[in-house]
N, C-alpha and C positions, 0 to 999 in steps of 0.2 A: 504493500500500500504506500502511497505519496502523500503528501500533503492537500496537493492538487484533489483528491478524490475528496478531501472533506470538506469540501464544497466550500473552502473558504474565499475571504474576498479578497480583491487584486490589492488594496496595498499590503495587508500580513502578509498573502504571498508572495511580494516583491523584497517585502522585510528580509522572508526567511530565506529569501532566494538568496539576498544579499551577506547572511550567516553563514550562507554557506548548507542549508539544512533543508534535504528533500524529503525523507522521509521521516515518519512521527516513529516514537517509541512505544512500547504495548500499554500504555498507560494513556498516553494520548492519543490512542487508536481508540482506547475503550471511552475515553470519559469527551473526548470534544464533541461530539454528537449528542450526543445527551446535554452537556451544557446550551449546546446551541438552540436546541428542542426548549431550553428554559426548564429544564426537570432541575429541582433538588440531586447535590449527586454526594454519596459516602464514599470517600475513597480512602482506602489501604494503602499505603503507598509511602517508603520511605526515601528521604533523600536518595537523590544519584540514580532514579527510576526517570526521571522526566518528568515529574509533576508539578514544576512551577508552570512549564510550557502549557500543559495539561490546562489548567486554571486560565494563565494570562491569556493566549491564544482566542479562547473563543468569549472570554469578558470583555476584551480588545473588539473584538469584531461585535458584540451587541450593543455596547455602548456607540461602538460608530454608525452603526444603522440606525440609532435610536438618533444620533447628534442627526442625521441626513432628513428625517421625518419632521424632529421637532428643532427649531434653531433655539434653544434656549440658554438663559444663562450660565454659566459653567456653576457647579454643585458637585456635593460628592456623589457620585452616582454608584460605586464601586468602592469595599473596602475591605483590606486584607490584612486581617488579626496573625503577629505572628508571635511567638516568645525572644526571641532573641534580634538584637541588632542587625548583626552579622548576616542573618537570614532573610531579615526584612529589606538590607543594603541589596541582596541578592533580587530579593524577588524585585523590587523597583528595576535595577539595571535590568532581566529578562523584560519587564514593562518598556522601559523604553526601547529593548533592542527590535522588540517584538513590533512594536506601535509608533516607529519613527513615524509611516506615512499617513497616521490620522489626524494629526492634529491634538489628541486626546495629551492631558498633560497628568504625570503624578507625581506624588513626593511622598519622601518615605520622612519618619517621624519618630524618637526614642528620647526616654529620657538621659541624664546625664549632660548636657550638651545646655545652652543659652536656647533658650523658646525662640528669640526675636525671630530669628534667621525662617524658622517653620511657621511663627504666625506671620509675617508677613509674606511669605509664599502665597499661603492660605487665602489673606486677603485679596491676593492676582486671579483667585480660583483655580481649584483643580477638579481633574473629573475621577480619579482614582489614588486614594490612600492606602497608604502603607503603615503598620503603626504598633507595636508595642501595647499592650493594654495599660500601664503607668500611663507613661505621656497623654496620649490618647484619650485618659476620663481626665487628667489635670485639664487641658486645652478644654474639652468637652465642658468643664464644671465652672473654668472662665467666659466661655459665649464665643470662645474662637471657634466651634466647632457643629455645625448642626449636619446629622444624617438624616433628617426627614424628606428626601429627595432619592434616599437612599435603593437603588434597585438590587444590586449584587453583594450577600455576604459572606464572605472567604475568608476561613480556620484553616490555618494551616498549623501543621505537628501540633493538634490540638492534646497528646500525649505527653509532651512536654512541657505544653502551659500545665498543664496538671503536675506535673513532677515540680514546678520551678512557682508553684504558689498562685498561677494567674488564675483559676479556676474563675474565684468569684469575682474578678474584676470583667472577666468574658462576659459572662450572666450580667451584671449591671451595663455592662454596653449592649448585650441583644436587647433589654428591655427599652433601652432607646432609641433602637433602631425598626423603620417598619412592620407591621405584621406582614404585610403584603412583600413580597420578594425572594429572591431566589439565594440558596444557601446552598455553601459546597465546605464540603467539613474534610478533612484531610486528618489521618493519624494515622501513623505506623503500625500500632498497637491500638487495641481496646479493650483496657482495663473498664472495672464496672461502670464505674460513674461519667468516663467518656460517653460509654453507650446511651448512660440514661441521659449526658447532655447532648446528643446526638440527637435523641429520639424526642428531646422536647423541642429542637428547634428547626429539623428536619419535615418535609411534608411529602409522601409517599417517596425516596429518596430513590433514583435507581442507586444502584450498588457498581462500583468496580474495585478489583483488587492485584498485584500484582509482585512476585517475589521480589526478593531487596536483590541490591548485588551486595553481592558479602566475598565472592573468591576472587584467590587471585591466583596468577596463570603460574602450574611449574617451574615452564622456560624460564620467569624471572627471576635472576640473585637479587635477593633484597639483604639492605646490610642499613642499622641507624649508627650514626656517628654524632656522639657526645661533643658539644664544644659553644662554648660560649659566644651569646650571639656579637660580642665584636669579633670572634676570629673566624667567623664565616666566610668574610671574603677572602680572606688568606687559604682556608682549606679550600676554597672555591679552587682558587690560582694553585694552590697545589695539586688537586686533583685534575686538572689542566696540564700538569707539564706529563701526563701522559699522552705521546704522541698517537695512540693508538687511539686515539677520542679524537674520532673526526668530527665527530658532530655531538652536542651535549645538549639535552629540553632541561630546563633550569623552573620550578616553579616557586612564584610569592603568593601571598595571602595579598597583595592590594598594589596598587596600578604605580604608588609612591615607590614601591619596593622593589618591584619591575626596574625602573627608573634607575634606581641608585643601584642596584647590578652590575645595569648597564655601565655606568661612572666609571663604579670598581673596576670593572673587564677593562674596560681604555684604557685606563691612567697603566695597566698591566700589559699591553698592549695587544689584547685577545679581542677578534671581531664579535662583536654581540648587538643584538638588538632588541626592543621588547615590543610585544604585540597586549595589547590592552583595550579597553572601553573607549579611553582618550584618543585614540589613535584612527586614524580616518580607514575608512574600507581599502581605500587604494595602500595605506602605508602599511596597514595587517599585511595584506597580499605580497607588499614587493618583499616583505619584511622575511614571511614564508618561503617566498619564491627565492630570495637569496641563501636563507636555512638550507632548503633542498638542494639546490645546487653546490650547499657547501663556500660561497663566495663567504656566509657570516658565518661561525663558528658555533655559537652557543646563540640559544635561542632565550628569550625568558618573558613568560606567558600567566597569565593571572588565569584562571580557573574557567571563568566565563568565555574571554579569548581565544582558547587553547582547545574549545569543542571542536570544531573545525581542521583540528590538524589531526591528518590521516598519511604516516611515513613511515613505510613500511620497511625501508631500511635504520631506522631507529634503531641502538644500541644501547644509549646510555641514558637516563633522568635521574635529575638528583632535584629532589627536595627543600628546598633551600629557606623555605618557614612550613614546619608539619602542616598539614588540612586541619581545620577545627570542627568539621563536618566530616567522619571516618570512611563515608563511601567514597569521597570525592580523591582519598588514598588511593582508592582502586582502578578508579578512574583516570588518574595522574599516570599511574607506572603501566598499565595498561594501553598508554601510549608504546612503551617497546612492546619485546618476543610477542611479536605479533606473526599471524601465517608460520607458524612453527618455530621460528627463528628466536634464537636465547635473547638475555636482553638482562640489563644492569640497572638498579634502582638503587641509589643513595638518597637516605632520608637523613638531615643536620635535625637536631634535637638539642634546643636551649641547656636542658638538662632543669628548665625553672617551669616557665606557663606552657611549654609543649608539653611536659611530659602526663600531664591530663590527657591530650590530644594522641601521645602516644598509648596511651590506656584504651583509648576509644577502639583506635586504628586494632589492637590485640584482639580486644572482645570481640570485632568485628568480623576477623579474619579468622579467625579460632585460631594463629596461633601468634607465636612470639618470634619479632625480627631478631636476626642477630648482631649483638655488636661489635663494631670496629673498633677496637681499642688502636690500633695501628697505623697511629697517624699523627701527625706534628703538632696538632692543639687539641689534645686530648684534656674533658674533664675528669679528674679522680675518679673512678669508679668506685671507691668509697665513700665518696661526696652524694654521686648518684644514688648509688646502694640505700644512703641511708635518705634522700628524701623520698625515694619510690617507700619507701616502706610505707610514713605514713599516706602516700595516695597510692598503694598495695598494685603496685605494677612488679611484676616482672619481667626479669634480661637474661637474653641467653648471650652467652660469649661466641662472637666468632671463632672460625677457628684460624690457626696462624695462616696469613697469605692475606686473607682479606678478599675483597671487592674490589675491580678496576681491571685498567687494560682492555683486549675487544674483546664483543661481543660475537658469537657466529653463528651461524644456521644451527639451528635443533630438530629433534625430528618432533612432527606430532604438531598437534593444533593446542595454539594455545588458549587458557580460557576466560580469566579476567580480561575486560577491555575489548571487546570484542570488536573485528575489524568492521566500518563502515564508509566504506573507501566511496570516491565517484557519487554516482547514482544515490546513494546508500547512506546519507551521512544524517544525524540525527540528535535536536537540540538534547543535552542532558538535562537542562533545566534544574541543574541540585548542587553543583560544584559551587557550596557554599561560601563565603571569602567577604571579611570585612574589609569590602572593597572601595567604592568610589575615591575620594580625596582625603579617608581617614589616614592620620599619621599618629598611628600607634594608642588608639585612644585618647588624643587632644584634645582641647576643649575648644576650640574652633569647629563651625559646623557652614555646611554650605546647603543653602534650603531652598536655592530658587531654582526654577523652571521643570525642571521632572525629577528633580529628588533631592531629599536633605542627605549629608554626608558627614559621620564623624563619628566617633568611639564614646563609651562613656558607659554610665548605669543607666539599665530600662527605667 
């Protein structure tokens, strides 16, 4: 199946054309039809399945038919409850990438951060928010915020608000929000009391559901390396003067980090370039089309950017800030040992706020990476040792040799990451990343035109 077949309209098709994404995922095969039908929809669906496309896709295309009918004032028409920042930075940028050619505008919203910057967004009008349940009732309790216009309501990881205490701030926003209107509830899991808030705010809901990705391929050597996040860019450059790395995917957590990569590589005198949100279609492409050819050397790609690259001569990724979203791990190194071919995956671990993220990544995988102790900025492994304990991770040791050097054909298909080359390529919609203009949690925020940007507490 194509995209084209789900009868979407010509500018998301142009969007997605321009993404690079022809075909949908089995999540967005199942549930865009149905959204588009205006049913209530229950989805199962964990990160790194395609479910933000799932949602934004066909919200994008009713709200534009509905702007085409009625010319009215801009309102929120559209609103997407999420737990965490990071997620909600995510879901906005798929909003925008998805909805360049409507016209439609949104802005994501969290606490932590100065209001100004989001209510005066707000006061420009938007037609789809983003938002944290904190921020979201504070704005709501001051008058910056009315949903009574509100057509579309979207819970995403509504299994998490529940784990992370939003429960009852969710419930005092549906009460604010229309009876009349269409609900799409999203959760990985469903524990009781999801169910039972599920079924009070759902109306005959269809159902889809969809396994997670959780494995990852064989072919890959995976190896973490402990080291403090200033001597990244030095293990970077060391792991670089192996000549057998002809080409290296480098991944950040956000579009700044990208950037300053790139710095480090120059001033080192290693070709690199990065591909990001910021970065126009045409400089993605030439940015790719130099990678392949090998003219850049090392590529370095934000989460959301990086959907699109399908090289099937890939050897090597390395990790260079963990995923804080554990599928989007699988996602990442299942860029190499693709079509049977081996393939190298280096993960850098702060050894401070990654090693939660590398807790996640364990659980997820069912097992434990091994460590690199074997290398020029190594953290004490009894430093490690003794904070894993109280966040009860454990590390397996490499063994002597380590990770690096080439990569070469393997036999057998490999199974994380699955190839979607040409014809075939497919938004992930989950490769979550406190992205936009955050730098590292600052307290600067950027709120105008389709999305607020910055770190902080919900």
């Amino acid at each position: 199946m194509l995209f084209t077949d789900l009868k979407l309209i010509e500018p998301i098709l142009k969007a997605l054309q321009t993404e690079g994404y022809t075909a949908p995922t089995p999540i967005q095969q199942q549930a865009i039809p149905y959204i588009l039908q205006n049913r209530d929809l229950l989805g199962c669906a964990q990160t790194g399945t395609g479910k933000t496309a799932a949602f934004a896709i066909p919200t994008l295309q009713l709200l534009y038919n509905d702007r085409q009918k009625h010319k009215e004032q801009k309102s929120i028409k559209a609103l997407v409850l999420t737990p965490t920042r990071e997620l909600a930075i995510q879901i906005a940028d798929s909003f925008t990438a998805y909805g360049k050619n409507t016209g439609l505008k949104n802005l994501v919203i969290f606490g932590g951060v100065s209001q100004n910057p989001q209510t005066d967004a707000l006061k420009r009008g938007v037609d789809i928010l983003i938002a944290t349940p904190g921020r979201l009732l504070d704005l709501m309790n001051q008058g910056y915020i009315s949903l009574q216009q509100l057509r579309i309501l979207i819970l995403d990881e509504a299994d998490r608000m529940l784990d992370m205490g939003f429960v009852n701030d969710v419930k005092k926003i549906i009460a604010k929000v229309p009876a009349k209107r269409q609900t799409l509830f999203f959760s990985a899991t469903m524990p009781k009391e999801i169910q039972h808030l599920a079924d009070a705010i759902l109306s005959n809901p269809a159902r889809v559901e969809v396994a997670p990705v959780s494995s990852t391929a064989d072919t890959i050597k995976q190896a973490v390396y402990f080291v403090d996040r200033s001597d990244k860019k030095n293990l970077l450059n060391h792991i670089l003067k192996d000549k057998e790395i002809k080409t290296l995917l480098v991944f950040t957590r956000t579009k700044h980090g990208a950037d300053k990569v790139v710095k480090d590589l120059h001033k080192a005198g290693i070709t690199a370039e990065a591909i990001h949100g910021n970065k126009s279609q045409n400089a993605r492409q030439r940015a790719l089309t130099n990678f392949k050819n090998r003219t850049t050397r090392v590529l370095i790609a934000t989460d959301i950017a990086a959907r699109g690259i399908d090289i099937d001569e890939l050897t090597h990724v390395v990790n260079y800030e963990l995923p804080n979203i554990p599928e989007t791990y699988v996602h990442r190194i299942g860029r190499t040992g693709r079509a049977g071919a081996s393939g190298i995956a280096m993960s850098f671990c702060d050894g401070e706020d990654e090693l939660e993220y590398l807790k996640d990544i364990h659980k997820l995988i069912a097992k434990e990476i091994p460590v690199e102790e074997g290398h020029p900025y190594p953290i004490s492994m009894q430093i490690i040792e003794s904070r894993m304990t109280g966040k009860m991770i454990s590390v397996a040791k490499a063994k002597k040799g380590g990770v690096g050097g080439s990569a070469g054909r393997g036999q057998g298909a490999g199974g994380g990451g699955s190839r979607n080359g040409g014809r075939n390529k497919r938004p992930s919609g989950g490769g979550g990343r406190p992205g936009g203009n955050s730098r590292g949690g600052g307290n600067k925020a950027k709120a105008g035109g389709n999305s607020g940007m910055s770190g902080g507490r919900r």
